[in-house]
Structure formats: C-alpha cells, structure tokens
C-alpha positions in Angstrom: 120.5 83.1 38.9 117.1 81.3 39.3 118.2 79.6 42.6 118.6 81.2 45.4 122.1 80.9 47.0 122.2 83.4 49.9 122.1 80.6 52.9 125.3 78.9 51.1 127.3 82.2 50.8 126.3 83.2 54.3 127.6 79.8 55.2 131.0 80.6 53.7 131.6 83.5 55.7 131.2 86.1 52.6 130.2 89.6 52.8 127.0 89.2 51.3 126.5 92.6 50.9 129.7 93.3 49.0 129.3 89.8 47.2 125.8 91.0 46.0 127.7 94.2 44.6 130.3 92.3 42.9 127.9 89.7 40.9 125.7 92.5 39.9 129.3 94.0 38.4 129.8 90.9 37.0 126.7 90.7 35.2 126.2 93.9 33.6 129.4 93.7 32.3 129.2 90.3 30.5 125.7 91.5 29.6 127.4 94.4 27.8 130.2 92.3 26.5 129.3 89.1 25.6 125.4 89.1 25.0 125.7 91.9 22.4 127.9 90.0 20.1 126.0 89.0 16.7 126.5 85.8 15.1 127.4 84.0 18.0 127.7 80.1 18.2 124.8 78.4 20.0 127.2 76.0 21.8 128.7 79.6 23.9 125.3 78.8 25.5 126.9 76.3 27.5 129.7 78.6 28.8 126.8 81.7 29.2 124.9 79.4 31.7 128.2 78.4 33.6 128.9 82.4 34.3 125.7 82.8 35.4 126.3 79.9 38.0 130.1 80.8 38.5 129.2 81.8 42.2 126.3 79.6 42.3 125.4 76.3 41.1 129.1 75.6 40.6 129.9 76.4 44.0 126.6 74.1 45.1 128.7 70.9 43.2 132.0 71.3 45.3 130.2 72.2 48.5 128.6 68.7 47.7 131.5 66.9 46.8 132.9 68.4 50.1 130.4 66.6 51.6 131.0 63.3 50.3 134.5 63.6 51.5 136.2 65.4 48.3 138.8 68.1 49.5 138.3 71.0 47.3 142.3 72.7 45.9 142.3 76.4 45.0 145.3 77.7 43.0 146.4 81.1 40.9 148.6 79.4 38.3 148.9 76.3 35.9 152.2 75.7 37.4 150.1 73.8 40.0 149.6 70.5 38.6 145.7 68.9 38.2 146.7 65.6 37.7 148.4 65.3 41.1 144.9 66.3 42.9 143.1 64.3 40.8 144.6 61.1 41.7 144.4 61.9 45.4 140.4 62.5 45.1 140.7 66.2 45.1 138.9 68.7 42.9 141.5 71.8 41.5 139.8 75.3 40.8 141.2 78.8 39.8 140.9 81.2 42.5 139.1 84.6 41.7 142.4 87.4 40.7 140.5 89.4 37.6 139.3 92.5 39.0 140.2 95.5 41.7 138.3 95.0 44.7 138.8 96.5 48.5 141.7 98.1 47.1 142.2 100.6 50.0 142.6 97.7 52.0 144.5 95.8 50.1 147.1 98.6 50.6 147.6 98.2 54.1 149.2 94.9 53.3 151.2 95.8 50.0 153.0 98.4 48.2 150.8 100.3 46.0 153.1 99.4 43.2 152.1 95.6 43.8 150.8 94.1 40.3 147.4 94.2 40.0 146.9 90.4 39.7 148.3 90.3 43.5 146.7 92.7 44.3 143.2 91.4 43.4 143.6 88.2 45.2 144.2 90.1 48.0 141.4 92.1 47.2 139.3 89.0 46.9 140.1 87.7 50.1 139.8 90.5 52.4 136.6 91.4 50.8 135.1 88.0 51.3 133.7 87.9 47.9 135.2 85.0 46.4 133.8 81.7 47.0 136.1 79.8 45.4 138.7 80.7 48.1 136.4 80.2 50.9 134.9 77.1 50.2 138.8 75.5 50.0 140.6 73.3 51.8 144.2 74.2 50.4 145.1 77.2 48.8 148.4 76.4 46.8 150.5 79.9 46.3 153.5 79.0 43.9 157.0 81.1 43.6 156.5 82.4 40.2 158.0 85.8 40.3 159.7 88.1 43.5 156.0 90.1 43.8 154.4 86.8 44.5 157.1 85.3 47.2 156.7 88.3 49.1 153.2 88.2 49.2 152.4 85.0 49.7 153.7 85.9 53.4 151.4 88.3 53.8 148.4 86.2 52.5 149.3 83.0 54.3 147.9 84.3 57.9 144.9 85.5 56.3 143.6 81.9 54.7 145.1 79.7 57.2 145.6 77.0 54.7 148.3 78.6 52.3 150.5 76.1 50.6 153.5 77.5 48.7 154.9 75.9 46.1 158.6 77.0 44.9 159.7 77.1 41.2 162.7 77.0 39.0 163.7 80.5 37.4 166.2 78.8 34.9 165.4 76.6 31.8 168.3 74.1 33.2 168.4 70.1 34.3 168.8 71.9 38.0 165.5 73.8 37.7 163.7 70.4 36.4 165.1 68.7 39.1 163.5 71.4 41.7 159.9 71.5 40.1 159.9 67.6 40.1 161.5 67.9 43.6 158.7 70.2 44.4 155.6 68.2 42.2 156.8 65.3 45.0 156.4 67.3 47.6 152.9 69.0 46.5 151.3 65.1 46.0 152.9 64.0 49.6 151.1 67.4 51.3 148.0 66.5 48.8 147.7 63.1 50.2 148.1 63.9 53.6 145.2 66.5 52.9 142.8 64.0 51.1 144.0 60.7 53.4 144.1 58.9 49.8 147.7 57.9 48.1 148.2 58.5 44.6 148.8 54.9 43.0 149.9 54.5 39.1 146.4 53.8 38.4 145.0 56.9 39.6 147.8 59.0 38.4 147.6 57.5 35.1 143.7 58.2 35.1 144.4 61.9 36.2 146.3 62.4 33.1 144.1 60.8 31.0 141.5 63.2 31.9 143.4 66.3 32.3 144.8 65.4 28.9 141.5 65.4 27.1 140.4 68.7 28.8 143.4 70.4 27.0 143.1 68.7 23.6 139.5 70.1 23.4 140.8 73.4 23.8 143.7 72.8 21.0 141.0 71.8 18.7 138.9 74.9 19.7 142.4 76.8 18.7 143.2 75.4 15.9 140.0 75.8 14.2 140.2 79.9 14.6 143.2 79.3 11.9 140.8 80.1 9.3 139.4 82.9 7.5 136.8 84.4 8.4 137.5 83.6 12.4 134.4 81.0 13.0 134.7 82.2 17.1 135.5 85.8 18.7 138.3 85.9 20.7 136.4 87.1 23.5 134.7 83.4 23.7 137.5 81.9 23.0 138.8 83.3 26.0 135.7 82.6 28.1 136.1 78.8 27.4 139.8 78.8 28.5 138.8 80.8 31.2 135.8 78.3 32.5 138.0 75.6 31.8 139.7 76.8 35.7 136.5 76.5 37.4 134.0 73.6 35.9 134.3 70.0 35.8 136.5 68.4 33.8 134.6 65.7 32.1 131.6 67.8 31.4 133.6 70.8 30.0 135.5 68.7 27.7 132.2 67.5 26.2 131.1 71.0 26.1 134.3 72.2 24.3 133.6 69.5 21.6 130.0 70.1 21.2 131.3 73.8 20.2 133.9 72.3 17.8 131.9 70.5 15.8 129.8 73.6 15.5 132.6 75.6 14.4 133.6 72.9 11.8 130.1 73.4 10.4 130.6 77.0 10.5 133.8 76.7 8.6 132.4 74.6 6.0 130.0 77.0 5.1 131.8 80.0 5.5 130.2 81.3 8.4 132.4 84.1 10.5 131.9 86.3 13.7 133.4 89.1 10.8 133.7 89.4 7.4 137.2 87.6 5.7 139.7 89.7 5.4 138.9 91.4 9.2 142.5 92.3 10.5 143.5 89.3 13.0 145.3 89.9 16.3 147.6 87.5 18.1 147.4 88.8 22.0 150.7 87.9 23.7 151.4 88.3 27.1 149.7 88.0 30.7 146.6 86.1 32.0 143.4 86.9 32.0 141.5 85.4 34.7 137.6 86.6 35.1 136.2 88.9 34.5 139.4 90.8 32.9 137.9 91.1 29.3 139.0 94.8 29.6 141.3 94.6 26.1 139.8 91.9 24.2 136.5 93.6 24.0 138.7 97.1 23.1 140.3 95.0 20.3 136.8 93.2 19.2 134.8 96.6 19.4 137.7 98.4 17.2 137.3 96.3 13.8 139.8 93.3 14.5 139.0 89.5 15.5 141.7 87.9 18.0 142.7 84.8 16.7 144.8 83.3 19.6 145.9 83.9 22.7 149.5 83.0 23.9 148.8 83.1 27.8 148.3 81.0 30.5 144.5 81.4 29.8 145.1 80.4 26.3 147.6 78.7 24.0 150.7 79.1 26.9 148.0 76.4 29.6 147.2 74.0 27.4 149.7 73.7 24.5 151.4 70.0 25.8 150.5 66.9 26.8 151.6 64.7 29.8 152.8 61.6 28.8 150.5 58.9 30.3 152.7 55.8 29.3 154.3 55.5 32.6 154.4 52.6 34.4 155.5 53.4 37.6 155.2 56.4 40.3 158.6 57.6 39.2 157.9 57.3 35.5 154.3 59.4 35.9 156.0 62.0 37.9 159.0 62.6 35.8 156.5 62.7 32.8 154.6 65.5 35.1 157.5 67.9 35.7 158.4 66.8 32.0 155.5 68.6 30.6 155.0 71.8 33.2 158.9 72.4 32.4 157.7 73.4 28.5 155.6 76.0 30.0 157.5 79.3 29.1 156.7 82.0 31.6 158.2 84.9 31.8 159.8 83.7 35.1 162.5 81.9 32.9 165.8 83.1 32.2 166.7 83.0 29.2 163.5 82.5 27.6 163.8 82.1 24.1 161.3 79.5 23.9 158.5 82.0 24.2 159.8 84.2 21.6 159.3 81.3 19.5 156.0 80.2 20.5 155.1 83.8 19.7 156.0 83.9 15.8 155.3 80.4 15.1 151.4 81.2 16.6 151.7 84.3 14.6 152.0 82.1 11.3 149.9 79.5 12.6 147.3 81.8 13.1 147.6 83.9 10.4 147.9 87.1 12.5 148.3 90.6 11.2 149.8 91.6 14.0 150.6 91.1 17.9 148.9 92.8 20.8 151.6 92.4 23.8 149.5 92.6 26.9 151.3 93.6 30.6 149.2 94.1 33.4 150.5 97.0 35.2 153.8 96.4 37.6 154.3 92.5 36.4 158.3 93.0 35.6 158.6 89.7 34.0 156.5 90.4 31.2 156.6 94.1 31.1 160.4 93.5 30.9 160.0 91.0 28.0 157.5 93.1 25.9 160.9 95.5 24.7 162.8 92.8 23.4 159.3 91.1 21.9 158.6 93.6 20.1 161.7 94.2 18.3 161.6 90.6 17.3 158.5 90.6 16.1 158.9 93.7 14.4 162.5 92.6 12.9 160.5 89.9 11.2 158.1 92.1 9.9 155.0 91.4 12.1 153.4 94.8 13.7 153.5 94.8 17.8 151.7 97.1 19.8 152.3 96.7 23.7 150.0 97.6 26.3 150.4 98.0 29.5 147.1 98.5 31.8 145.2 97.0 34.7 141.8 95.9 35.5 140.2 99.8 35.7 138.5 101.2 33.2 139.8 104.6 33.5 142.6 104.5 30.5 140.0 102.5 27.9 139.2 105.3 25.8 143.4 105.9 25.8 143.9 102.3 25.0 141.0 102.4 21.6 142.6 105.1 20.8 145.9 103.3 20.4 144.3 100.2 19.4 142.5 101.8 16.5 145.8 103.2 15.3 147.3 99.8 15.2 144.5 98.2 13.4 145.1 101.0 10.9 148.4 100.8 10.1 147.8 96.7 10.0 145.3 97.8 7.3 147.8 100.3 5.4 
C-alpha cells in the first residue's frame, strides 16, 4: 500500500502489530498465487489493486461514509439481504472468516471441533485484525446451521452489536413465511439503526442496483463456458469474492470492463490453458478471502475450474429479485421470493442443489466435480456422500475434499487432486 493507514487502524482499536502480521500473510500469498499466473486479463488489474487496498483505501471510503452519516452493515452470509440496507442508507460488507487466526484463543470460547469458518470469525475478532468488523455498526449473524446458533451466543458479548437473524431449515410455504417474517424484521431493526425508512422507491432502487451487481457476475460465468477457459478460476473467484467488500456501482462497471475483455479473448481464441485442459466444476462451501487454498492446488495440477457452485460463486448470485413491485408488501415478498431459491445445505430435503450441480456441470462443460467441505461443516460434509453418488451415477467423476484453511495437508490434497485429473484424462 502506498498510503499510509496506521492512524485509521489504531483508530479502530486493531492490534496493529498482529494486523501488520496478517497483511504481510496476505500479501505474499496472493503474490505467490495470483501474480504468477501467465496470460492473465488486464481488466484482473482492477481487482489486484482492490486487494491491495482491502484493509486500506476501502476501509478509508466507509470510514468516510460513516462520517457523512452512512451506517456501515457487516454480515457472514448472502442470506442477509443487500437490498434492505440499501434502501435504508446503509452500506453491506462481508466480514473477514477465510483464514485461522488466534486459534488458541479461539478455543477458550468453542469446541475444537467447531468448523473452521466459525472458527475464523472468532479468530478475526479476538485478534483485532479485521477491520471490516470493527469499523461496523451492525454485525448481522444468521441461523444457518446448529454450529452457528450456538456461536453466535458466544460472539454476541464480544461485538456488542450482534444482530441474529433466524432462517428456515425446510424448502416449505412455512419456512418462506419465517424468512419473509424475518427479512421484515431485519429492515424494521435496519431502519431503526440508520433513522431512514425504506419507501418503495428506495427499495425498488436497492434492487435495481443489487440486481446489476449479480448479472455482471452471471455474464463473467457464462463466458468461462467455452473452450479454452478465457479466465482462471482463481480470478473468477477473486471477483465474486471482491464483490462482498467494494462498491456496488463501481464493481459492476469493473466486472463489465473484464467481460468485454474476455469476449475479445474468446473471439480470438485466447485461453489461461490450452483447449482441451481438463475442466473442474468445484461444488460445495464458501470461500471467503484469502481461502484460495484448493483452487490454486487444482490450477497448479493441470486443470482450469470452470465454475463455482458456492455462495462465493454461482449459488450468490444465480437469481434475480423481482423489482416490479409496487408496494412495500409486493418488494418484500419478491425479496424472501428470491433468497428462498438459494439452496444451502441448511435445507431439508435439498434436491434443488443436486440439480444446480449437474445442470452447471453441462453448462460448463465440466470433466468432473471437485466437492469442497471445510472441515466440521455437517451440512455439506453430510451432502457430499449422496453428491457424489449422483454425480457419479450419471457418469460425471467426483472427488470430495474435505480440509480447512492450513496448509499442512496440501501436498496430501495434489496428491489426490493429481489422481483425479488423471483418471478425468483416462
């Protein structure tokens, strides 16, 4: 960073010295990760200045907007719903949950066993490393599995500001009728937070920008359909990963300026690896920063991931929210319409994901899946069996993996990579 941003961090109560630790982490490993790929697009210039300001410059802008009066949201899932704090004057960000940190005190508040993705927001916070957290006003937890419910009572007396959100478990008219009971709820506790009531107007506007956001990243997708793959998956992933942290407006733009890059690149054949390059669909849990752990094992093993169908990927951003609402009621229901499509592994049954699976599969033109569990997250870890056996009844090769955010098992995991890219081969 060419600005220097101790003053603001001390501000925010971080632990400069462990924060000073943790970016130099940060930046030798997307260094060695990202800067090393050839044949890169020059639009992932964009997205390699925006890491380089993740804790600063970015930061800077909502301390700003803070400032002017903006209250700043901070969540850890895309169950919480943008367009809500939008149209109450409020700015949403992802909270940091991508990477092990003050793990031995992290312990003295949960179960070893805890999934690592708890267990690094913890982490985060009792480290004071993670700006993000600090610099918000409400931090929105949300019921999404048991690990989470139980934590959240641990992590709410240590922000002061936790707002938990409860979600349906069932695919059923009941379990709409809770999330849009609870998406009522989150605006009334948004608005008393911001002193601004959503109107249609604003709601309508919120969608309308949330909305574009999401169709630049479809048309990033969809354009890593063809052969050779125009993008890595590794900065795929990057720009679905940014897309928690930056503005909305300007990362839309950025996404499209990419786009029509790639289109060029398609037209003329030009790929991050030769045709014919195995392609891997990976399935499974998110990846928030700076988890890039397995994509850069796949990518560094002689495949190209051509999709991701995660939360940070195909799973966020697939649907739309209907805008053509009139009134409050109208806008809402459209709301909880669309975060109701969302198929976590929460859900029971969950055939809908399955689904989503082979049909990206196809779309894709994937050689095979890559089922990713981070270590102790029983939803998906318990759906990767019966994944597996579907995908492999309809002759698509599965490998599951199941890992967390060290690096001690990576050689273990190339190794059983490799293997899978061979038999993909044949």
């Amino acid at each position: 960073m060419g600005t220097d941003y101790t003053a603001m961090w001390k501000d925010l109560g971080l632990n400069l010295e462990s924060h000073d630790a943790l970016l130099g982490v940060l930046g030798n490993a997307y260094k060695d990760i990202f800067l090393t790929q050839k044949n890169r697009p020059e639009g992932m210039g964009y997205f390699d200045f925006v890491m380089s300001e993740v804790h600063g410059l970015r930061i800077k802008e909502l301390l700003d907007e803070k400032a002017q009066g903006r209250k700043i949201i901070g969540s850890y899932c895309v169950f919480v719903p943008e367009e809500i704090a939008l149209a109450a004057n409020a700015t949403l960000v992802g909270l940091c949950s991508g990477a092990d940190f003050a793990m031995e005190e992290v312990e003295r508040y949960l179960p070893r066993n805890t999934c690592a993705l708890i267990k690094s927001a913890f982490g985060f916070k009792l480290g004071q490393v993670c700006p993000y957290l600090e610099s918000a006003d409400m931090i929105v937890g949300e019921n999404t599995c048991d690990g989470k419910k139980k934590a959240y009572e641990s992590l709410g007396p240590l922000t002061g500001n936790l707002y938990v959100m409860d979600l349906p478990q069932t695919k059923s008219d009941r379990g709409k009728d809770l999330l849009r009971h609870e998406y009522d709820r989150f605006k009334t506790a948004v608005e008393a937070l911001t002193g601004v009531a959503v109107t249609p107007e604003s709601l309508k506007e919120a969608i309308k920008t949330v909305n574009a956001k999401r169709e630049a990243l479809h048309r990033l997708s969809l354009l890593r359909k063809t052969d050779p793959a125009p993008i890595s998956g590794l900065d795929a992933l990057l720009a679905n990963q940014v897309s928690f942290y930056d503005n909305p407006a300007r990362f839309t733009a950025s996404v499209h300026t990419i786009c029509d890059e790639l289109e060029k690149r398609i037209a003329g054949k030009q790929g991050v690896a030769p045709e014919k390059t195995p392609r891997i669909l990976l399935s499974g849990c998110p990846m928030a920063v700076p988890n890039w752990k397995l994509p850069w094992i796949i990518e560094t093993s002689g495949a190209v991931i051509v999709g991701e169908e995660s939360c940070v990927g195909e799973r966020g951003a697939r649907n739309l929210t209907d805008g053509s609402g009139t009134t409050m009621d109208e806008l809402m229901d459209a709301i909880a319409d669309r975060y109701f499509k969302v198929d976590c592994a929460i859900f029971t049954p969950n055939g809908d994901r399955l689904g989503h699976i082979t049909d990206m599969a196809e779309t894709y033109q994937a050689d095979g899946v890559i089922h990713y569990g981070l270590q102790f997250c029983q939803p998906y870890i318990m759906e990767s069996i019966p994944v597996e056996k579907a995908l492999e009844d309809r002759n698509i090769p599965c490998l599951r993996i199941e890992t967390d955010y060290g690096m001690e098992d990576a050689g273990q995991i190339k190794t059983r990579v490799e293997a899978f890219i061979e038999r993909i081969i044949g």
